[in-house]
PDB file with one MODEL, atoms N, CA, C and O in Angstrom:
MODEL        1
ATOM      1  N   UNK A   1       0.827  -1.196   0.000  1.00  0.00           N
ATOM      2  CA  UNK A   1       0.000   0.000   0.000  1.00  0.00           C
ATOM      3  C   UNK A   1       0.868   1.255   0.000  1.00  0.00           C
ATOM      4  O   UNK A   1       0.533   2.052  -0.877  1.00  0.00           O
ATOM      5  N   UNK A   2       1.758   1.585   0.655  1.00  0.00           N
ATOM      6  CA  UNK A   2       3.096   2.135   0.633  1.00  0.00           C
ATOM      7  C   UNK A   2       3.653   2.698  -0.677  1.00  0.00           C
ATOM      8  O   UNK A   2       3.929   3.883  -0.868  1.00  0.00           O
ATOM      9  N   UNK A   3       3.769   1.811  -1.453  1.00  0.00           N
ATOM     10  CA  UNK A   3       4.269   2.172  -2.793  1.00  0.00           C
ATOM     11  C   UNK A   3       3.506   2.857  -3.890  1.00  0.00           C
ATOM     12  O   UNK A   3       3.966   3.580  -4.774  1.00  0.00           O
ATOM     13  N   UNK A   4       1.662   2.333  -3.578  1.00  0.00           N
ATOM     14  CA  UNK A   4       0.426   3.374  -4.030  1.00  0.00           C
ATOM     15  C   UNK A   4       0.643   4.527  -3.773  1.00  0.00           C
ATOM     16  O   UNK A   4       0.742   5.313  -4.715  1.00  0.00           O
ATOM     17  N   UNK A   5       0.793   5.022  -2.344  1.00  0.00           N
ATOM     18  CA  UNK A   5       0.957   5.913  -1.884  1.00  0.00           C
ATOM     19  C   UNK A   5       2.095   6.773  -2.305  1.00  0.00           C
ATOM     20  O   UNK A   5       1.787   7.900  -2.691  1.00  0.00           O
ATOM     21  N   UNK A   6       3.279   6.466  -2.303  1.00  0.00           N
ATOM     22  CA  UNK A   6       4.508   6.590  -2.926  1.00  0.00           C
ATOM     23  C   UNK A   6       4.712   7.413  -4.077  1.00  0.00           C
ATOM     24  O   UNK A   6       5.244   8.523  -4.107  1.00  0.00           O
ATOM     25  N   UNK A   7       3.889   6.281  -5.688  1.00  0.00           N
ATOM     26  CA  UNK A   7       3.686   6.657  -6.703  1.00  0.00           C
ATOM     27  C   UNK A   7       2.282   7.989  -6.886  1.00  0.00           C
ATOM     28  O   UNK A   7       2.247   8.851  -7.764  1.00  0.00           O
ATOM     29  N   UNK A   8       1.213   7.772  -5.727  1.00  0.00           N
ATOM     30  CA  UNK A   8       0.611   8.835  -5.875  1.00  0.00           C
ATOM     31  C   UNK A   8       1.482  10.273  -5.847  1.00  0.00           C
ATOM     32  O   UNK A   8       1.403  11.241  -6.604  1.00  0.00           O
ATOM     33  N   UNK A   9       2.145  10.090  -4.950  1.00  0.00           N
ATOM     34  CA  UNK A   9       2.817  11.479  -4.589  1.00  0.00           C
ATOM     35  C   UNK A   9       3.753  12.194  -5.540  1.00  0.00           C
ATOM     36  O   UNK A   9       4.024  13.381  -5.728  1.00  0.00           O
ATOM     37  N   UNK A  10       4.157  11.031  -6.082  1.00  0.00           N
ATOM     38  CA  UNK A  10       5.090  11.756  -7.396  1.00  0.00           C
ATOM     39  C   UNK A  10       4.596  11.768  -8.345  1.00  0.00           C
ATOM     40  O   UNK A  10       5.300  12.182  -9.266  1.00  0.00           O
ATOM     41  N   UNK A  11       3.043  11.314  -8.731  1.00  0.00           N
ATOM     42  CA  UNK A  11       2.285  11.711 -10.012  1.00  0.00           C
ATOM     43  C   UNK A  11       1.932  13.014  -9.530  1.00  0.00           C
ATOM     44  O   UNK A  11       1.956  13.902 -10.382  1.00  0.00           O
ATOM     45  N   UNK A  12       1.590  13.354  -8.293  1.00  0.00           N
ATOM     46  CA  UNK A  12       1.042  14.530  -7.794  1.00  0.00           C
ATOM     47  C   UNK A  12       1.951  15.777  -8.112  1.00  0.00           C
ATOM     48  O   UNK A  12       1.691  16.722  -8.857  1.00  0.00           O
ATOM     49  N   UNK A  13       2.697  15.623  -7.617  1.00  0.00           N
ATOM     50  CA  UNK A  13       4.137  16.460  -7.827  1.00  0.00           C
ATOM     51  C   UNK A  13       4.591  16.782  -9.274  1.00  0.00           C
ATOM     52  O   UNK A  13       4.875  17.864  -9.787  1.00  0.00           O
ATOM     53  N   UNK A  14       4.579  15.740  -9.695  1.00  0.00           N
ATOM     54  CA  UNK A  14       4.705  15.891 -11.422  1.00  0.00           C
ATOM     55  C   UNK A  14       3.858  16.491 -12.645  1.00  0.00           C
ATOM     56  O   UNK A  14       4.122  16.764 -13.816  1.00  0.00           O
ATOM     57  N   UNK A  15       2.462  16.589 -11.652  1.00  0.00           N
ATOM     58  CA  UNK A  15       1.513  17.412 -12.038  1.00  0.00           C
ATOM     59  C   UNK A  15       1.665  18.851 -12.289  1.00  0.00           C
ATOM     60  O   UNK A  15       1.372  19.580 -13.236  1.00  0.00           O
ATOM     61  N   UNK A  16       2.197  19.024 -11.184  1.00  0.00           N
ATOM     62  CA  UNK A  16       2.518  20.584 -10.544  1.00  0.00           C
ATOM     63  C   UNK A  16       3.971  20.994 -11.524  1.00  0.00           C
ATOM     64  O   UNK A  16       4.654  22.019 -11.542  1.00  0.00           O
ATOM     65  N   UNK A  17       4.039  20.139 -12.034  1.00  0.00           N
ATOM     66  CA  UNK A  17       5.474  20.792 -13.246  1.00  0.00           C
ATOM     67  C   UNK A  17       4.727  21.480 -14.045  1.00  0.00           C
ATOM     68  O   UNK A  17       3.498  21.549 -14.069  1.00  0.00           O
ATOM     69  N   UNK A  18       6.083  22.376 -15.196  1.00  0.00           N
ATOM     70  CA  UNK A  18       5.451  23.106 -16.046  1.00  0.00           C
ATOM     71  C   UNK A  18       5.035  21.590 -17.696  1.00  0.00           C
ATOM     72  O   UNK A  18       5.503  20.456 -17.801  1.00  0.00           O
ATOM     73  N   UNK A  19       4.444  22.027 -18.251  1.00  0.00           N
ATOM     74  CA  UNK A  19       4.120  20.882 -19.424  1.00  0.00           C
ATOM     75  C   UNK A  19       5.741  20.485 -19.844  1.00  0.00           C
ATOM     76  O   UNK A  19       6.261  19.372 -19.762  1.00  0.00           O
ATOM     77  N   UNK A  20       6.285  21.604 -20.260  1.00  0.00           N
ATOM     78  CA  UNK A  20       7.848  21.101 -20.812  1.00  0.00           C
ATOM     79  C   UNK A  20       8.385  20.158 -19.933  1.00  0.00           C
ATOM     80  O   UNK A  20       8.906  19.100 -20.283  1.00  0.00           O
ATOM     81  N   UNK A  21       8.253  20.549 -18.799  1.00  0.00           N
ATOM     82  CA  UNK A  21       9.064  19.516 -17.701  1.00  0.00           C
ATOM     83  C   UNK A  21       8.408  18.037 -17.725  1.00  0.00           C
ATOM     84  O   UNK A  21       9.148  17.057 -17.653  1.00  0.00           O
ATOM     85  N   UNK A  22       7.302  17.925 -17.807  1.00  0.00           N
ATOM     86  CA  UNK A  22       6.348  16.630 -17.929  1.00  0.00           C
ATOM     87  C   UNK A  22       6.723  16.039 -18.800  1.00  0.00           C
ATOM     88  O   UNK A  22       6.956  14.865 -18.513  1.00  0.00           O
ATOM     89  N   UNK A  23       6.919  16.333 -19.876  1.00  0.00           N
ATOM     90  CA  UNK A  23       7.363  15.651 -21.366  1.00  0.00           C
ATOM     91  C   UNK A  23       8.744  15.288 -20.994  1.00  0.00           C
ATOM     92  O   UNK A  23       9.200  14.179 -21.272  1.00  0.00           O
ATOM     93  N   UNK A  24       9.464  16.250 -20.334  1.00  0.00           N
ATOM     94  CA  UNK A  24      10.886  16.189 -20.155  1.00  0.00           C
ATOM     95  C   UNK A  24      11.092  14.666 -19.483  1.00  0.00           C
ATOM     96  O   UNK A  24      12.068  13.964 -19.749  1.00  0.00           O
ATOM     97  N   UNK A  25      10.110  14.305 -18.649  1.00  0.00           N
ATOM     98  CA  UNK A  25       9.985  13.562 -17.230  1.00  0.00           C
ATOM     99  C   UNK A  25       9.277  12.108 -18.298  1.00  0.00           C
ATOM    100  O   UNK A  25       9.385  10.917 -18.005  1.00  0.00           O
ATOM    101  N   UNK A  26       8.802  12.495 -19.138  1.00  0.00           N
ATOM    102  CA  UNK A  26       8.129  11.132 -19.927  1.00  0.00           C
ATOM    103  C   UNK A  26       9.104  11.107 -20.792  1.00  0.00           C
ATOM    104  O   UNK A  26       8.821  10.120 -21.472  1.00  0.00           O
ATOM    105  N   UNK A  27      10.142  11.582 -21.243  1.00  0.00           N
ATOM    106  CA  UNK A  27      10.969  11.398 -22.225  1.00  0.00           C
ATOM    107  C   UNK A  27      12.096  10.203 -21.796  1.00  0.00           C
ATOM    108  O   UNK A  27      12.511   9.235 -22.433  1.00  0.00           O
ATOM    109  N   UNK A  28      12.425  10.736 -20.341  1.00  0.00           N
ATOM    110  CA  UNK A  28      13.491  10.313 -19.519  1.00  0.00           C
ATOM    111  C   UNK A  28      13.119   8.743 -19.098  1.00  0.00           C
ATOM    112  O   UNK A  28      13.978   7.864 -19.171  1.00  0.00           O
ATOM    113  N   UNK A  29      11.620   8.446 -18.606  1.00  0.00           N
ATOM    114  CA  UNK A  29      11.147   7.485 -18.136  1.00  0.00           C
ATOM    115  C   UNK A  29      11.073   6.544 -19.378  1.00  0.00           C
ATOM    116  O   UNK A  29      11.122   5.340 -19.127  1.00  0.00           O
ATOM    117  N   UNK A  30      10.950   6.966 -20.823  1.00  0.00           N
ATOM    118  CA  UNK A  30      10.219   5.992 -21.689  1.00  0.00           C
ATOM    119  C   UNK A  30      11.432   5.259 -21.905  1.00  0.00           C
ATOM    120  O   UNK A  30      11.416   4.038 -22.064  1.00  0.00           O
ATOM    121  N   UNK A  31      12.682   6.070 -21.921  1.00  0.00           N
ATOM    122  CA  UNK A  31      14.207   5.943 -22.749  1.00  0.00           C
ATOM    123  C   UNK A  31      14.743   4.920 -21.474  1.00  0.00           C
ATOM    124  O   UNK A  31      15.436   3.933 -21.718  1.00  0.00           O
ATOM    125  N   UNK A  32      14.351   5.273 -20.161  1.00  0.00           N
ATOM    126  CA  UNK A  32      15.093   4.179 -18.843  1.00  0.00           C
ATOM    127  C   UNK A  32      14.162   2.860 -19.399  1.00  0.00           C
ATOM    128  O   UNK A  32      14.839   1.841 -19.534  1.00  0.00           O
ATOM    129  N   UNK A  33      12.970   2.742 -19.684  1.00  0.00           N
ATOM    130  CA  UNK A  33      12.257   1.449 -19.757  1.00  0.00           C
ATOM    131  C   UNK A  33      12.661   0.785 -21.166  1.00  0.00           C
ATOM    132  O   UNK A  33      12.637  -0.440 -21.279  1.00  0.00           O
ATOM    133  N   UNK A  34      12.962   1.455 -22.029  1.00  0.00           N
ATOM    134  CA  UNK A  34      13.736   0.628 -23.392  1.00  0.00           C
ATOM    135  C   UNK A  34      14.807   0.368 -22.759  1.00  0.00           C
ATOM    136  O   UNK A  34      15.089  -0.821 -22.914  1.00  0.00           O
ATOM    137  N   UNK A  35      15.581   0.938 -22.084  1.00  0.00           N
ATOM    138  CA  UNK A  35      17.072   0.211 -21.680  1.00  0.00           C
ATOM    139  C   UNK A  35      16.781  -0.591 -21.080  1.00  0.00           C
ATOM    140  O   UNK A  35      17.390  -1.625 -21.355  1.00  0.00           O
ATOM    141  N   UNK A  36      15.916  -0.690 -20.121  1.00  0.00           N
ATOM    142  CA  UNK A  36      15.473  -1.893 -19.572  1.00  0.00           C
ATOM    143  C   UNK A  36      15.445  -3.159 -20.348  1.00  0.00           C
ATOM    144  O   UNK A  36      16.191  -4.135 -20.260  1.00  0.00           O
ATOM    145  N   UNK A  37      14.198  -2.892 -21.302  1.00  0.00           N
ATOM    146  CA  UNK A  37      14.087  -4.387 -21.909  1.00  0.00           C
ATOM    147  C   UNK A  37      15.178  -4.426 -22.727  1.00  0.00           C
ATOM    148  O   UNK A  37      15.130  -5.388 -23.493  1.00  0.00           O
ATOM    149  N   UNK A  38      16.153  -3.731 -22.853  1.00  0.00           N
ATOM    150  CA  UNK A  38      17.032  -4.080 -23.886  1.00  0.00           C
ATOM    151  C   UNK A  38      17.485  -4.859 -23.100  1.00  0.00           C
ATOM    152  O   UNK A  38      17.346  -6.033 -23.443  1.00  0.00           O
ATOM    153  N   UNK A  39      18.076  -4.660 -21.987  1.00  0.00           N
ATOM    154  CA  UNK A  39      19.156  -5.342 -20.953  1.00  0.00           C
ATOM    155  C   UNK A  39      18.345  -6.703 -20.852  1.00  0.00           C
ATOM    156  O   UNK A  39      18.905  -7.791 -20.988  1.00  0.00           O
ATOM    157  N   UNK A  40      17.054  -6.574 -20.616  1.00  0.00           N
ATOM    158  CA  UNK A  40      16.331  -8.041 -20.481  1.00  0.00           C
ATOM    159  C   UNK A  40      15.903  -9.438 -21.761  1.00  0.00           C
ATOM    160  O   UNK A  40      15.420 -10.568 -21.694  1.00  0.00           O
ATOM    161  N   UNK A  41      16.441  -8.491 -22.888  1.00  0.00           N
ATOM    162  CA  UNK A  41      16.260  -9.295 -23.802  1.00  0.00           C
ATOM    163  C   UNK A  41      17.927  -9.679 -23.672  1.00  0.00           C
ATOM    164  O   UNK A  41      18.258 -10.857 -23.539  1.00  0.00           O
ATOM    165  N   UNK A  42      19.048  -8.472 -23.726  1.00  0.00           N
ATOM    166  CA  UNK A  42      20.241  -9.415 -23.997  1.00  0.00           C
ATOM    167  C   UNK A  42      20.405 -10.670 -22.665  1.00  0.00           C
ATOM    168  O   UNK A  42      21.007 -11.731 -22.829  1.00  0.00           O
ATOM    169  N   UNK A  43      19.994 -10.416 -21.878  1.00  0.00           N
ATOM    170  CA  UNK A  43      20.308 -11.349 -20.892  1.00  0.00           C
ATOM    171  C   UNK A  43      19.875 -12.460 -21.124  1.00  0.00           C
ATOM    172  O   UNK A  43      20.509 -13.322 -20.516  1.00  0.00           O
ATOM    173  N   UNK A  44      18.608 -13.059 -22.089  1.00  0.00           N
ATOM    174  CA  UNK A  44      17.414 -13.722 -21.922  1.00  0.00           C
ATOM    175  C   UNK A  44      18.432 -14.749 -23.536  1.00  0.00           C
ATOM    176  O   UNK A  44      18.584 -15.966 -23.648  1.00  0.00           O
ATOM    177  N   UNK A  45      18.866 -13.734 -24.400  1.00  0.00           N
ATOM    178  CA  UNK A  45      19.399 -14.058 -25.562  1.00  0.00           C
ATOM    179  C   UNK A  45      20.888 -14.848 -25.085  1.00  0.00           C
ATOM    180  O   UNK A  45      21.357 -15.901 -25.516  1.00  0.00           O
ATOM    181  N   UNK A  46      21.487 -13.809 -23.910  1.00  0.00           N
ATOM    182  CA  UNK A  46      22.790 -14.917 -23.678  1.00  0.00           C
ATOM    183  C   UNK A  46      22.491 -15.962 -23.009  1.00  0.00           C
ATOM    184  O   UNK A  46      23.322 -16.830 -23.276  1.00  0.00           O
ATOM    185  N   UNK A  47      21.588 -16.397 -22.137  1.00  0.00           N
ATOM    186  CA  UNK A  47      20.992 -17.263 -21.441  1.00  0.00           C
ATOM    187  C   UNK A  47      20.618 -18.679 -22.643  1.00  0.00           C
ATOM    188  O   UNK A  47      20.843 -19.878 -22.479  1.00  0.00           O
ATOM    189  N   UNK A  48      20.065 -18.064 -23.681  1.00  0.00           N
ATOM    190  CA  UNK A  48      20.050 -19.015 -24.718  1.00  0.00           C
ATOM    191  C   UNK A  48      20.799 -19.716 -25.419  1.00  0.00           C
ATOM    192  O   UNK A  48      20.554 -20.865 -25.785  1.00  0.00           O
ATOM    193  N   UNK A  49      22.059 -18.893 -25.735  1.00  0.00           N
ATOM    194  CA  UNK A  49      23.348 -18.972 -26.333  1.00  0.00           C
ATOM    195  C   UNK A  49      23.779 -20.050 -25.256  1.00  0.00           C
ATOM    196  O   UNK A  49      23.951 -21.101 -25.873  1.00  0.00           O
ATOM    197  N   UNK A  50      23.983 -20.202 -24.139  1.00  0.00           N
ATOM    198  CA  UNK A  50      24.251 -20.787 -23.031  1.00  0.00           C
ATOM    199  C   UNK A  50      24.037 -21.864 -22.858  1.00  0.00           C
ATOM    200  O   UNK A  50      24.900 -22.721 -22.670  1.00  0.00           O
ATOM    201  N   UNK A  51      22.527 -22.089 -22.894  1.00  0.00           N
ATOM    202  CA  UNK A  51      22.012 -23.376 -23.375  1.00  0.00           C
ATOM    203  C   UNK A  51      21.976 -24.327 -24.669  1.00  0.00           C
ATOM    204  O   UNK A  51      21.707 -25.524 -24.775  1.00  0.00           O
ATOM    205  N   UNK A  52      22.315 -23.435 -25.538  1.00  0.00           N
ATOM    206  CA  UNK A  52      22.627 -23.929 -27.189  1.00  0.00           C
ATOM    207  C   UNK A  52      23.783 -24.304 -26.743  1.00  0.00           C
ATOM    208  O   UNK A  52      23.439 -25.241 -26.022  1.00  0.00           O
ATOM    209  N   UNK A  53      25.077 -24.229 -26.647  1.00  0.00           N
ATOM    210  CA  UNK A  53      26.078 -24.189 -26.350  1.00  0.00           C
ATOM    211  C   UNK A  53      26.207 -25.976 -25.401  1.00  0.00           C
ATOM    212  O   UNK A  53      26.753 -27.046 -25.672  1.00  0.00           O
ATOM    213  N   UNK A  54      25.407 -25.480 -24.297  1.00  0.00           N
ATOM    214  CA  UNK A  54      25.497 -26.660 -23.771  1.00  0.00           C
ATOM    215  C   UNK A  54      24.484 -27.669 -23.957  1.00  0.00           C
ATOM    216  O   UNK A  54      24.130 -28.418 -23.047  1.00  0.00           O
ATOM    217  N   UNK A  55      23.984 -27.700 -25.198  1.00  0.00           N
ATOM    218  CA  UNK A  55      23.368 -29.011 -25.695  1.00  0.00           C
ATOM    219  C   UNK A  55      21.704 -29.051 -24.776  1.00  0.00           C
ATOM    220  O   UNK A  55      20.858 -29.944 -24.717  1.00  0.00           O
ATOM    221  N   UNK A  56      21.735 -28.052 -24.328  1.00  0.00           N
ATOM    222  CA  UNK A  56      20.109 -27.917 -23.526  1.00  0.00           C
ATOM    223  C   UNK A  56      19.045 -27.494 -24.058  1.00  0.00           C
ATOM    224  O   UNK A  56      18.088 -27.030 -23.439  1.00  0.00           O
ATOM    225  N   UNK A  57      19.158 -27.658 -25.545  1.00  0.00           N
ATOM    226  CA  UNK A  57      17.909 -27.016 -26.379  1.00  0.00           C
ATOM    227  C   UNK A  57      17.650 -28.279 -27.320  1.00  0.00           C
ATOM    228  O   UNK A  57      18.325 -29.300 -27.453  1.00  0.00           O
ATOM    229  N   UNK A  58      16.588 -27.932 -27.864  1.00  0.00           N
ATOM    230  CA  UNK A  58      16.130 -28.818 -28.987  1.00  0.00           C
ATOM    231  C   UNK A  58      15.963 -28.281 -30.492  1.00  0.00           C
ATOM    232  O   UNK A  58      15.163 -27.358 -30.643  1.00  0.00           O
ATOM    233  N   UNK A  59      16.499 -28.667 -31.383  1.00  0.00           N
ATOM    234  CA  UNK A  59      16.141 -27.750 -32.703  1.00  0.00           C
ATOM    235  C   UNK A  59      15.099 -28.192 -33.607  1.00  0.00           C
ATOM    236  O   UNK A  59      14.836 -29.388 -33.474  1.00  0.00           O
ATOM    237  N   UNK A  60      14.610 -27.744 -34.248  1.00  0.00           N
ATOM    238  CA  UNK A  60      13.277 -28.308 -35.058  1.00  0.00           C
ATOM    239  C   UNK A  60      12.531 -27.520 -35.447  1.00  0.00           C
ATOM    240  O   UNK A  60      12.505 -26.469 -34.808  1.00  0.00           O
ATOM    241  N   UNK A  61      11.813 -27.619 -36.370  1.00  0.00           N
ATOM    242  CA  UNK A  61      10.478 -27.033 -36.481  1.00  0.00           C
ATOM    243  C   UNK A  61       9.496 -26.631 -36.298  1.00  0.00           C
ATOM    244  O   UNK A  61       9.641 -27.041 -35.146  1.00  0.00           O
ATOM    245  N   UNK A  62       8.005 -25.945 -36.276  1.00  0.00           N
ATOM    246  CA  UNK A  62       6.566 -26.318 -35.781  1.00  0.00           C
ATOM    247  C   UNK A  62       6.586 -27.690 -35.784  1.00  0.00           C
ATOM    248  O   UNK A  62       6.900 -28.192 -34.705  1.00  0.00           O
ATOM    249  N   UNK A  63       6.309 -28.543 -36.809  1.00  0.00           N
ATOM    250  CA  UNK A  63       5.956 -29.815 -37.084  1.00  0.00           C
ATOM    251  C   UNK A  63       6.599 -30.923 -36.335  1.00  0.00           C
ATOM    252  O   UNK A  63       5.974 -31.816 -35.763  1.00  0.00           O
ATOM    253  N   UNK A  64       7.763 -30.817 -36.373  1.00  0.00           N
ATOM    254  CA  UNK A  64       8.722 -31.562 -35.516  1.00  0.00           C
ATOM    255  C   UNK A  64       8.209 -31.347 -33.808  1.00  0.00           C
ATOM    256  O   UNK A  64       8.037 -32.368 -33.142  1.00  0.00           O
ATOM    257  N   UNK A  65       8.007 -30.109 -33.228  1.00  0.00           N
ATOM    258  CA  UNK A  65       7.332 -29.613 -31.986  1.00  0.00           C
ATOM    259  C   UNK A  65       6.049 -30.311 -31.840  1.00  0.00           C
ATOM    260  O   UNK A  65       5.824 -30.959 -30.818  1.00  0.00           O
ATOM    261  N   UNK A  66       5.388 -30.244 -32.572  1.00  0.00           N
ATOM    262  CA  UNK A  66       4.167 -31.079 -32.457  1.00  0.00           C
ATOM    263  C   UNK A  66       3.791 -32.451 -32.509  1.00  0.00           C
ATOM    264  O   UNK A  66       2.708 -32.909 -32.145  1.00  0.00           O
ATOM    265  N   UNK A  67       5.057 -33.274 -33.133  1.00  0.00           N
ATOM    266  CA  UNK A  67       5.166 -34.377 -33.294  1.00  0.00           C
ATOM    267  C   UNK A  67       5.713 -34.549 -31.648  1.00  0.00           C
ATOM    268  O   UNK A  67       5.206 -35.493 -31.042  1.00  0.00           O
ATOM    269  N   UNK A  68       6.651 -33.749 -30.939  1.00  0.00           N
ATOM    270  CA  UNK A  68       7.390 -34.063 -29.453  1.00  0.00           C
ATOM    271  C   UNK A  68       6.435 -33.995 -28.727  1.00  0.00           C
ATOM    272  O   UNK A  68       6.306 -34.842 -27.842  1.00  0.00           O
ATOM    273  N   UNK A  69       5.333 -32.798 -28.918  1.00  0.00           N
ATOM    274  CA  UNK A  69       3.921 -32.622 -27.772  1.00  0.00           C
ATOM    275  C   UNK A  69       3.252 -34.246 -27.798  1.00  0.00           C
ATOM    276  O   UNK A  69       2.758 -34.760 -26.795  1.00  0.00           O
ATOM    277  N   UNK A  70       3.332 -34.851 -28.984  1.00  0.00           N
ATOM    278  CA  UNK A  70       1.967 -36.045 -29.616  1.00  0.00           C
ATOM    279  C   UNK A  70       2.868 -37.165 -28.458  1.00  0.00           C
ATOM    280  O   UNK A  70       2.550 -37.892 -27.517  1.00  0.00           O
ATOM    281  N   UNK A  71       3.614 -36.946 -28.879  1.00  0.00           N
ATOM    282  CA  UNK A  71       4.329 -38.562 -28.211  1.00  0.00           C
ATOM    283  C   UNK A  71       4.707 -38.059 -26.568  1.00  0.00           C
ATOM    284  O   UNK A  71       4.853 -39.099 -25.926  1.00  0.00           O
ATOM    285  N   UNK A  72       4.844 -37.264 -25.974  1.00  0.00           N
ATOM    286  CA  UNK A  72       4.708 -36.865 -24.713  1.00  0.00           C
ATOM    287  C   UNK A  72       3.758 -37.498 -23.903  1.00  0.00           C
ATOM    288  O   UNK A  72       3.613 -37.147 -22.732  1.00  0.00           O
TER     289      UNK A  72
ENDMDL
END
């Protein structure tokens, strides 16, 4: 509940900026959350590499996938 509270206060506050500053403040936030998923895709991509690497994946097709679901 804390953190509702939290984020209320700095939407509140952010209100009270001038418009330039708001945009300024959504510019800054949109550009931290792409770095984000960037960082979360490379991590997710070396994680894969990782497992390719060590023989922990399977390669194939749709068809081939569906043939592994059938016999499961």
């Amino acid at each position: 509940m804390q953190a509702i509270a939290n984020v209320n206060t700095i939407l509140q506050n952010i209100s009270s900026l001038s418009l330039e500053d708001q945009f300024y403040i959504a510019e800054i936030l949109d550009k931290r959350i792409h770095e984000l998923k960037r960082e979360k895709i490379f991590q997710r991509a070396k994680e894969a590499e990782e497992n390719y690497k060590a023989n922990r994946v399977t390669v194939g097709n749709a068809h081939d996938l569906l043939k592994m679901i059938k016999n499961d």
